[in-house]
DRENSEKE-663767 format. One record per residue: residue number from 1; residue in three letters; chain; z negated, y, x of N, C-alpha, C, O in turn. Coordinates in steps of 0.02 Angstrom, whole numbers, plus 32768, in hexadecimal, padded with zeros to 4 digits. Example, Ala and Ser with C-alpha at 12.3 -4.5 7.8 and 13.67 -1.06 7.14 Angstrom:
// DRENSEKE-663767
+-----+-----+----+------+------+------+-------+-------+-------+------+------+------+------+------+------+
:   i :  aa : ch : n.pz : n.py : n.px : ca.pz : ca.py : ca.px : c.pz : c.py : c.px : o.pz : o.py : o.px :
+-----+-----+----+------+------+------+-------+-------+-------+------+------+------+------+------+------+
:   1 : ALA :  A : 7E7A : 7EE4 : 8294 :  7E7A :  7F1F :  8267 : 7E7A : 7F5B : 8294 : 7E59 : 7F5A : 82C8 :
:   2 : SER :  A : 7E9E : 7F90 : 8282 :  7E9B :  7FCB :  82AC : 7E76 : 8002 : 8285 : 7E6E : 8039 : 829E :
+-----+-----+----+------+------+------+-------+-------+-------+------+------+------+------+------+------+
END
This chain:
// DRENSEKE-663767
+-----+-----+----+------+------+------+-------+-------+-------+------+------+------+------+------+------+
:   i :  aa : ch : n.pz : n.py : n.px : ca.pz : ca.py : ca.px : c.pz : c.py : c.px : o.pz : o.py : o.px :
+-----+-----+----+------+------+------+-------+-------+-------+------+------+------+------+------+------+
:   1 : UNK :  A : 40E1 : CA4F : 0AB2 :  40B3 :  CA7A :  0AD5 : 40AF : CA61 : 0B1D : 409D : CA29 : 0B2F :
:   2 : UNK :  A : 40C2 : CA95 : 0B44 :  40A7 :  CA7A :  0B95 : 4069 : CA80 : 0BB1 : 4036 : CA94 : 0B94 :
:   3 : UNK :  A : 4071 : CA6E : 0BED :  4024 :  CA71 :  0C08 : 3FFF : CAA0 : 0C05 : 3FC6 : CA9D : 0BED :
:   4 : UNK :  A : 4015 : CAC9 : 0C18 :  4004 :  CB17 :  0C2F : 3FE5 : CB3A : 0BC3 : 3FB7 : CB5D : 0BAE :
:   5 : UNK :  A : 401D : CB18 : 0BA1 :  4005 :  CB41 :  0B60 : 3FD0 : CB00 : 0B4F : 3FB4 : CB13 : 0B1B :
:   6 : UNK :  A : 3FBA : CACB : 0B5E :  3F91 :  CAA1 :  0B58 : 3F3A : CAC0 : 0B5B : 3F0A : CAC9 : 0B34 :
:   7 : UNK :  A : 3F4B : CAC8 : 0BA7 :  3F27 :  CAEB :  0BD8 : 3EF8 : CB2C : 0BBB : 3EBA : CB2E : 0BBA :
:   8 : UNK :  A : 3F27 : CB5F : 0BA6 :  3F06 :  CB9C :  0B90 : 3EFE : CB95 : 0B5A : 3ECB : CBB4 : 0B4B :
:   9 : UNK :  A : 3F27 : CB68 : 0B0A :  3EFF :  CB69 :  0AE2 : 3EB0 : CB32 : 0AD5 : 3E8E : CB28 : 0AA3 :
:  10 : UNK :  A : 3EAE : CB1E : 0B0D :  3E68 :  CB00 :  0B0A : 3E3B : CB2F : 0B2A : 3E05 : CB12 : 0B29 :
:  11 : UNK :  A : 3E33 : CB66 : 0B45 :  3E0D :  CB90 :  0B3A : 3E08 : CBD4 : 0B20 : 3DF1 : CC09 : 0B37 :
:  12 : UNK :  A : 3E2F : CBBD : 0AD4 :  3E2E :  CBED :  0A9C : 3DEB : CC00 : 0A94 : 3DCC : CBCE : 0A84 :
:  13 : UNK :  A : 3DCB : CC2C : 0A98 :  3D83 :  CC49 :  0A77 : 3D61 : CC4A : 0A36 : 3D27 : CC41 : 0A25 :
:  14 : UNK :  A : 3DAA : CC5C : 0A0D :  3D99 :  CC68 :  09B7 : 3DDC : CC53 : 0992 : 3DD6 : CC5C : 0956 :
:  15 : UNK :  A : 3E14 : CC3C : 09A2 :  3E3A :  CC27 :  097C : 3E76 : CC48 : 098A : 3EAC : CC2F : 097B :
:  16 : UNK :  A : 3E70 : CC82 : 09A9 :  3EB1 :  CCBD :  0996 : 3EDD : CC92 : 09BF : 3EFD : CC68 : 099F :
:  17 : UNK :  A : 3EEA : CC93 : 0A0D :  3F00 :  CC75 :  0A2E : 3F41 : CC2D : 0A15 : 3F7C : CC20 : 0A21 :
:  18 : UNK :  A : 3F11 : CC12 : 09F2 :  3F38 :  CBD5 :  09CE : 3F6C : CBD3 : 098B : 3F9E : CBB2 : 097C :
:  19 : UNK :  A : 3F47 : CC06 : 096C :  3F6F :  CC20 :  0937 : 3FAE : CC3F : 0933 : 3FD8 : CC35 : 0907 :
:  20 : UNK :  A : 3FB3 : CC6B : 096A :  3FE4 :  CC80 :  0972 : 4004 : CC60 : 09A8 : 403C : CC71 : 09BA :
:  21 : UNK :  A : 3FF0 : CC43 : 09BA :  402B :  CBF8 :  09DA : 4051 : CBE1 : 09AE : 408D : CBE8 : 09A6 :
:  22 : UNK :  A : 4021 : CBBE : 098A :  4036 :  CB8E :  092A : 4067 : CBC4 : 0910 : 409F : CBB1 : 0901 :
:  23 : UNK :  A : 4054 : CC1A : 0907 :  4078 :  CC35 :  08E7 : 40D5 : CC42 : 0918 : 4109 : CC49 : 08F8 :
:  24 : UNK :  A : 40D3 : CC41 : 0951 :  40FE :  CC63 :  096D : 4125 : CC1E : 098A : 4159 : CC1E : 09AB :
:  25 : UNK :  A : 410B : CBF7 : 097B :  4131 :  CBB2 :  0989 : 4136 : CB7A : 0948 : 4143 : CB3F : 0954 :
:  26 : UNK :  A : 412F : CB8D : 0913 :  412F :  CB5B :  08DB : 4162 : CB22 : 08E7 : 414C : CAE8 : 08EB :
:  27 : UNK :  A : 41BA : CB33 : 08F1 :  41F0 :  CB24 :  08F1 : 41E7 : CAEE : 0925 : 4200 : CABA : 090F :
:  28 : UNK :  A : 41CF : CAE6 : 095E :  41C3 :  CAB9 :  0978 : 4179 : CA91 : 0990 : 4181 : CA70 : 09C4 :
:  29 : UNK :  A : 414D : CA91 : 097E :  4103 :  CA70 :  0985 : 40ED : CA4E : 0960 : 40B6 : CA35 : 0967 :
:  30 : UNK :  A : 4112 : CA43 : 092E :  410B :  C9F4 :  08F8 : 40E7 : C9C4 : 0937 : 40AB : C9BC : 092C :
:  31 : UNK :  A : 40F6 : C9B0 : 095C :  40CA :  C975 :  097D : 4091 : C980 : 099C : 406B : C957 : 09B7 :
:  32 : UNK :  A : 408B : C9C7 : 0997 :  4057 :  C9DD :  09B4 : 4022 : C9F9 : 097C : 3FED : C9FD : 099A :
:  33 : UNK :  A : 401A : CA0A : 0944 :  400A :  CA14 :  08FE : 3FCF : CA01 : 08F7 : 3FA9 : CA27 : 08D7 :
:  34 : UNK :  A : 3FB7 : C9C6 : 0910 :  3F8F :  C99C :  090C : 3F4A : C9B6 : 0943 : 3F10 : C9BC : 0930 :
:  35 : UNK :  A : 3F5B : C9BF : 0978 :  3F3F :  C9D3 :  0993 : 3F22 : CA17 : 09A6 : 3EEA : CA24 : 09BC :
:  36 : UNK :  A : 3F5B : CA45 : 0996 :  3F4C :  CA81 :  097A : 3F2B : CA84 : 0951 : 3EF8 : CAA3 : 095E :
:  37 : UNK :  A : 3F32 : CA66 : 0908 :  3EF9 :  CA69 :  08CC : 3EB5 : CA61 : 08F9 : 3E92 : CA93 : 0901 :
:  38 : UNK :  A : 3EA5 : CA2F : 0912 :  3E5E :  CA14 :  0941 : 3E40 : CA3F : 0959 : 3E03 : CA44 : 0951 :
:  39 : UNK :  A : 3E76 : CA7B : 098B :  3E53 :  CA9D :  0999 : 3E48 : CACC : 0986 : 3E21 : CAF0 : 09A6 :
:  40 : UNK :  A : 3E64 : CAE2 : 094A :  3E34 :  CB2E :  0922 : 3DF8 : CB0F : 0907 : 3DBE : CB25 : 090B :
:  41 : UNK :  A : 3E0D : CADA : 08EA :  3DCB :  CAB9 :  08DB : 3D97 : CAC7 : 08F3 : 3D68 : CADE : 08D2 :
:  42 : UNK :  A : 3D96 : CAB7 : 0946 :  3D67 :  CAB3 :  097F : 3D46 : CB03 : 0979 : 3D11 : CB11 : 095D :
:  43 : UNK :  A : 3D78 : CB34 : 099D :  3D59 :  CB5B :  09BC : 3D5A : CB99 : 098D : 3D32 : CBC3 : 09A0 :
:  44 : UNK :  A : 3D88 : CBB1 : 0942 :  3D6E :  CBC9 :  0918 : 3D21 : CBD0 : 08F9 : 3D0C : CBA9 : 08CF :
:  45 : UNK :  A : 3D09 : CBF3 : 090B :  3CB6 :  CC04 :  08E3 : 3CA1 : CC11 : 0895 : 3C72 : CBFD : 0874 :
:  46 : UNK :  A : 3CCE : CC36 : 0889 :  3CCF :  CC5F :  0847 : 3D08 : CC55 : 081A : 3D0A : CC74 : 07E5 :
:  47 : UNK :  A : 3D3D : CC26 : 082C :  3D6D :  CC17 :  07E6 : 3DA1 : CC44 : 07F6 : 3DDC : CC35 : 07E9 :
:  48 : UNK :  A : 3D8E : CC80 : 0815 :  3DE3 :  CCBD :  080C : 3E33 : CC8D : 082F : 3E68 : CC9C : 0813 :
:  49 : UNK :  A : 3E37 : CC6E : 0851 :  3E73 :  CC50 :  0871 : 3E80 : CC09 : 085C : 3EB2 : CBE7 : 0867 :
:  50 : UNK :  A : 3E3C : CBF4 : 0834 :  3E59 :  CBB0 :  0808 : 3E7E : CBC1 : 07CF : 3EB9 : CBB0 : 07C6 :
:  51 : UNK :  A : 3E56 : CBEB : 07A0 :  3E70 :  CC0C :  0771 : 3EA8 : CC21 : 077D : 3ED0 : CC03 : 0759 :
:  52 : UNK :  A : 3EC4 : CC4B : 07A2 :  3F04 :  CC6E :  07B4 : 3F31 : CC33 : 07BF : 3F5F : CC29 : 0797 :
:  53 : UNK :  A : 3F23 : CC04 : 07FD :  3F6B :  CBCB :  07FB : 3F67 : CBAC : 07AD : 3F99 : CBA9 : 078A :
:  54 : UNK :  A : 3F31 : CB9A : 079B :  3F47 :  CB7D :  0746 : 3F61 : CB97 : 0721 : 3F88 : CB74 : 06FF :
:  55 : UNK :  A : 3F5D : CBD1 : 0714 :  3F7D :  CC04 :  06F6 : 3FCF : CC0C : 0709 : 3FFB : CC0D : 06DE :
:  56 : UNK :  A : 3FD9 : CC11 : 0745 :  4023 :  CC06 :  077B : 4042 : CBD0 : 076A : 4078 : CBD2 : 074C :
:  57 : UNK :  A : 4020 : CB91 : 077C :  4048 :  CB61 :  0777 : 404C : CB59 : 0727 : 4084 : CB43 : 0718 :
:  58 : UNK :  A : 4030 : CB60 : 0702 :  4042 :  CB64 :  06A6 : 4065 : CB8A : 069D : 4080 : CB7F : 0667 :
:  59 : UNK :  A : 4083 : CBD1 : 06C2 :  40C4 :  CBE5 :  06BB : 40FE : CBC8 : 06BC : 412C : CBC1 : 0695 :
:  60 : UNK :  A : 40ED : CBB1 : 0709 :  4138 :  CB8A :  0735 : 4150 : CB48 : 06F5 : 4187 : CB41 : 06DC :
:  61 : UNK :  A : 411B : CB25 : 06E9 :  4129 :  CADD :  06CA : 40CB : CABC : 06A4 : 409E : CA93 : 06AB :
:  62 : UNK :  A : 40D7 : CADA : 0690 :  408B :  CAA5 :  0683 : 407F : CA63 : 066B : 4049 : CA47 : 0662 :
:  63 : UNK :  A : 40C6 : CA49 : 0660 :  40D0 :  C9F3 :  0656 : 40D3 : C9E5 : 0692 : 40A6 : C9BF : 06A5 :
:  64 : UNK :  A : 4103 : C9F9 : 06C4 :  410B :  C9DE :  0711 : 40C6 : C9CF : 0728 : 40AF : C997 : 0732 :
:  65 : UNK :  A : 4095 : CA26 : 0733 :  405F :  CA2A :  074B : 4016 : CA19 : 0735 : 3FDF : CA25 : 074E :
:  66 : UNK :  A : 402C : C9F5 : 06F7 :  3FE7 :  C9F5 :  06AA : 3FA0 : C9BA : 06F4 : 3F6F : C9DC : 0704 :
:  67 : UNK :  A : 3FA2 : C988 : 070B :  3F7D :  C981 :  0723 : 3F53 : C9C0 : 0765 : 3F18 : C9CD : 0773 :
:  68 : UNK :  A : 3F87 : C9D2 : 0778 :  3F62 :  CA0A :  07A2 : 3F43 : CA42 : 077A : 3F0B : CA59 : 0788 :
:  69 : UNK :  A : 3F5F : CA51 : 0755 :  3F50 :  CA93 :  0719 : 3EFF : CA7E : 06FF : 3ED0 : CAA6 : 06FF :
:  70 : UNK :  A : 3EFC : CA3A : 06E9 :  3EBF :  CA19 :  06BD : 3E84 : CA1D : 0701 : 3E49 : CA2A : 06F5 :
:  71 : UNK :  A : 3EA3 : CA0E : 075B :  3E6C :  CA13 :  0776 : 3E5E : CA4C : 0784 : 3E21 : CA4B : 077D :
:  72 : UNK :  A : 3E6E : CA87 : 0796 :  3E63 :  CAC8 :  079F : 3E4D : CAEB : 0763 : 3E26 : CB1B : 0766 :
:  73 : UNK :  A : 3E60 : CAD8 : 0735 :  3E2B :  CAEB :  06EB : 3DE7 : CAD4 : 0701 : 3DC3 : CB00 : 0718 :
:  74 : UNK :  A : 3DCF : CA94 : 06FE :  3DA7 :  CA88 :  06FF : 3D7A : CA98 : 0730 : 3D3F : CAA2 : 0725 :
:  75 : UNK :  A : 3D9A : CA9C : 0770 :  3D72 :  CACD :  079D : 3D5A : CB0A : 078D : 3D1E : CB14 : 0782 :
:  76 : UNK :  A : 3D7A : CB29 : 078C :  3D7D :  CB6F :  0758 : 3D41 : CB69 : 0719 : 3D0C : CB85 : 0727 :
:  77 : UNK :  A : 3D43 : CB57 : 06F3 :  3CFE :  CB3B :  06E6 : 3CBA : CB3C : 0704 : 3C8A : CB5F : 06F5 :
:  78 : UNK :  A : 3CBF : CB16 : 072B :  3C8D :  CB06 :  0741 : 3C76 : CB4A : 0772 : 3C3C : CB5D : 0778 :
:  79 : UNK :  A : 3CAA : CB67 : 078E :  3C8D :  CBAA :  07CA : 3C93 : CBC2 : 07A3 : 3C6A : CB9F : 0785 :
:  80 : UNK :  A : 3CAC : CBFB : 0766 :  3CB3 :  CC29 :  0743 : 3C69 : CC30 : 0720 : 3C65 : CC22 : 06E4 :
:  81 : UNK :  A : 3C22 : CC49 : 074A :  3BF3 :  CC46 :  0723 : 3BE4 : CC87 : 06F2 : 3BCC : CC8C : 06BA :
:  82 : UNK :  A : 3BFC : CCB4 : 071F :  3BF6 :  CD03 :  06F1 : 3C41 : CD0A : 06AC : 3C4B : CD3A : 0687 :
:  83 : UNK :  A : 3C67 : CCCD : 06B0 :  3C91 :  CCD2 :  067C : 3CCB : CD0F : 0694 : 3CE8 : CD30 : 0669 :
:  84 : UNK :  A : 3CD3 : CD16 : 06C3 :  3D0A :  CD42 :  06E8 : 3D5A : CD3C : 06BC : 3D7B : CD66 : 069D :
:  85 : UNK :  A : 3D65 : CCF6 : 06C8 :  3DA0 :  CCDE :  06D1 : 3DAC : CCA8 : 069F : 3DDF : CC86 : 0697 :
:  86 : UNK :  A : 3D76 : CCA6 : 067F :  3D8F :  CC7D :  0638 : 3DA6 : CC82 : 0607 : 3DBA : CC50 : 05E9 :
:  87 : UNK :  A : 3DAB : CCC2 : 05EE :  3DB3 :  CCCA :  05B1 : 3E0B : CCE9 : 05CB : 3E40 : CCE7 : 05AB :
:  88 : UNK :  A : 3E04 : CCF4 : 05E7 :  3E69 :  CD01 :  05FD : 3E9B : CCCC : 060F : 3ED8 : CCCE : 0608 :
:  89 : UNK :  A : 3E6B : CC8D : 062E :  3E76 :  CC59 :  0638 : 3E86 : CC3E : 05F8 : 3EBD : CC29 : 05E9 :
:  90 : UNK :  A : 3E50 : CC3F : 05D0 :  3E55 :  CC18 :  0591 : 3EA0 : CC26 : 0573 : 3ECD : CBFC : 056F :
:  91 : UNK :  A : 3EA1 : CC6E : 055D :  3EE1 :  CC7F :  052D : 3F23 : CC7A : 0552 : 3F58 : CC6F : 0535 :
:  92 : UNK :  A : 3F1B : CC83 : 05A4 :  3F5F :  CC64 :  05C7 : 3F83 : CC2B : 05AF : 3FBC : CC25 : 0599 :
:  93 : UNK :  A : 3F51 : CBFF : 05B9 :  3F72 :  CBBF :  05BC : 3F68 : CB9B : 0573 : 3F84 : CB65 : 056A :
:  94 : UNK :  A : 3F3B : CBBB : 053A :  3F3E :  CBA0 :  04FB : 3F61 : CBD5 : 04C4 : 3F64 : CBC3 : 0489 :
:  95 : UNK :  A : 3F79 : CC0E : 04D5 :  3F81 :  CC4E :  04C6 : 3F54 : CC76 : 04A9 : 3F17 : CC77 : 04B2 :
:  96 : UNK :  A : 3F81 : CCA0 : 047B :  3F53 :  CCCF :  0468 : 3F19 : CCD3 : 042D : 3EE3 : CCEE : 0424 :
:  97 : UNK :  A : 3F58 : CC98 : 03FD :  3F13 :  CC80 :  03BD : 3EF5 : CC44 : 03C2 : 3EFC : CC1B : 0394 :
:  98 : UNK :  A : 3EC2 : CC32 : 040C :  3EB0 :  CBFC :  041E : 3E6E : CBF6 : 03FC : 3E57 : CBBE : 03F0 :
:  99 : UNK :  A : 3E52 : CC28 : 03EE :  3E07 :  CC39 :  03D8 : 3E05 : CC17 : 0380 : 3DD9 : CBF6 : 0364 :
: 100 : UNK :  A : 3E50 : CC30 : 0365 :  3E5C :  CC16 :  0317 : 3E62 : CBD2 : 031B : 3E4C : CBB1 : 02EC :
: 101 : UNK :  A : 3E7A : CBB7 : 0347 :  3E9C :  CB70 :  0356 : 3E5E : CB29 : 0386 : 3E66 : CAF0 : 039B :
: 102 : UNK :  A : 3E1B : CB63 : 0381 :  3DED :  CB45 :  03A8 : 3DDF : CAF0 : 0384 : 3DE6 : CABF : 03AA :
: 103 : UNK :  A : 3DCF : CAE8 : 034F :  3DB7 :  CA9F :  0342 : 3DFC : CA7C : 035F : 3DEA : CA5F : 0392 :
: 104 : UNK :  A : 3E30 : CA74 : 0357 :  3E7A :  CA56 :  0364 : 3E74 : CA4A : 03A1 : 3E6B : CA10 : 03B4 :
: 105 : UNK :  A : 3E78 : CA9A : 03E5 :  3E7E :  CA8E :  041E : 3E43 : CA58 : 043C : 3E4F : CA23 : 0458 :
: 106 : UNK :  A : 3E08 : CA72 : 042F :  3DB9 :  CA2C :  043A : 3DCF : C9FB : 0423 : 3DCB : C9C8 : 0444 :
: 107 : UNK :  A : 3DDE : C9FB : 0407 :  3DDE :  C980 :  03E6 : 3E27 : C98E : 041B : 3E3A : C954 : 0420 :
: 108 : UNK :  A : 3E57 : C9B5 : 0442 :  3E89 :  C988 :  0469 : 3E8D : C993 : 0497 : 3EB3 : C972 : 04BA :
: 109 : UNK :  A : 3E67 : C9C9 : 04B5 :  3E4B :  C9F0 :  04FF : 3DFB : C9E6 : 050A : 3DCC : C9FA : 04E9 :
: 110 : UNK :  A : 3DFD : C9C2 : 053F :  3DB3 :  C9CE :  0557 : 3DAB : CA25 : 0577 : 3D94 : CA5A : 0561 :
: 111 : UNK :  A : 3DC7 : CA12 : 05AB :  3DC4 :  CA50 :  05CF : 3DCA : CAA4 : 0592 : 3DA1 : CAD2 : 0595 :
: 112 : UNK :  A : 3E08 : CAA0 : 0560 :  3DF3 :  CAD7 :  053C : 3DA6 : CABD : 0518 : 3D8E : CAF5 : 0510 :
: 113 : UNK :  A : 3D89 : CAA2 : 050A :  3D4E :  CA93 :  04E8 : 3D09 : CAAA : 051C : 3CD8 : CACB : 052F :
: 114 : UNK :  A : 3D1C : CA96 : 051C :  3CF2 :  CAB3 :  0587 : 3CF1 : CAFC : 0581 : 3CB9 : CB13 : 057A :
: 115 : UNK :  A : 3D1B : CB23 : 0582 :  3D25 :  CB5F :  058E : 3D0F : CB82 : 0547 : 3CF9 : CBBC : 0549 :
: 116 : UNK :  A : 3D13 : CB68 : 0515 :  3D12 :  CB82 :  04CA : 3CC0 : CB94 : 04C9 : 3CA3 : CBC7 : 04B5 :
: 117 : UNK :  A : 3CA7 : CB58 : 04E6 :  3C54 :  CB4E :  04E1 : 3C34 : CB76 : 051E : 3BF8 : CB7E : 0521 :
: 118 : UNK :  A : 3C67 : CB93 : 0557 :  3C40 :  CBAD :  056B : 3C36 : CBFC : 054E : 3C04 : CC20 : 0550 :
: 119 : UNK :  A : 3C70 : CC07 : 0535 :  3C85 :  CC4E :  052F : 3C67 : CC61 : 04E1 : 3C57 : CC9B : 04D5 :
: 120 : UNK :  A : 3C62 : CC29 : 04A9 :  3C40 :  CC33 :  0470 : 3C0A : CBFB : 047E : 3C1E : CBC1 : 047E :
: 121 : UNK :  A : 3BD6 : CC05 : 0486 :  3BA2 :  CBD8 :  04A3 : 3B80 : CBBD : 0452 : 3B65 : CB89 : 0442 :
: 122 : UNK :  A : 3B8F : CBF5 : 042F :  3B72 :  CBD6 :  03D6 : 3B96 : CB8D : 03B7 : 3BD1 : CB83 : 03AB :
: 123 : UNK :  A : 3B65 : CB65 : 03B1 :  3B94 :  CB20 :  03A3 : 3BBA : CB1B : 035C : 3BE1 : CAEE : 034B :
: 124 : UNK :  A : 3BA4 : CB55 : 0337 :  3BC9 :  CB56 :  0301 : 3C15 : CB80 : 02ED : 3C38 : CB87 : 02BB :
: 125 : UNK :  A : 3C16 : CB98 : 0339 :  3C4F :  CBB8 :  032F : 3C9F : CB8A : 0331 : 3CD7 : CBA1 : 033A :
: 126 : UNK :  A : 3C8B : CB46 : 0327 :  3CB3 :  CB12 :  033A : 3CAF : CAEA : 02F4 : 3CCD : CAB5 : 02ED :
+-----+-----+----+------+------+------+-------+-------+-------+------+------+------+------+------+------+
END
């Protein structure tokens, strides 16, 4: 990343900006990954562009990317208060019978456990 793309994605507003950096440059920003993650982190409000690169990068590779993937989940989390982007999130990246597979994924995923409890808030549904 050069200066200039340094520059303007630090005054990303809501995430879009960065994302589609991450998205339109995957092939080369591995060293930059890191810092990119940081900043959706930052200036995302609501989860839509964390969610989306986690979702992205669990396409591309989600062993390569599994630490970035685990922090943008968890962001995602935490901004996703109206539950927007969780429950698409969830079955992305755990698929589609994640809901059947819920006690399994909790005892080896925090982050799906996180999301399970927010989205079935009944503690017995676990």
């Amino acid at each position: 990343m050069n200066q200039d793309d340094a520059k303007r994605l630090k005054s990303d507003q809501d995430g879009l900006l960065t994302y589609e950096y991450l998205a339109n440059n995957i092939e080369t920003c591995d060293d930059d990954l890191a810092a990119l993650t940081d900043n959706l982190v930052r200036v995302d409000l609501n989860g839509q562009f964390t969610a989306s690169a986690a979702k992205y990068l669990n396409a591309i590779d989600k062993d390569k990317y599994a630490a970035q993937i685990s922090m943008l989940v968890a962001a995602t989390i935490d901004k996703d208060r109206e539950h927007r982007y969780l429950s698409d999130l969830m079955s992305s990246l755990y698929g589609p019978d994640c809901t059947a597979r819920a006690k399994e994924l909790s005892a080896t995923d925090n982050n799906f456990r996180r999301i399970y409890k927010r989205l079935y808030p009944n503690p017995e549904s676990l």
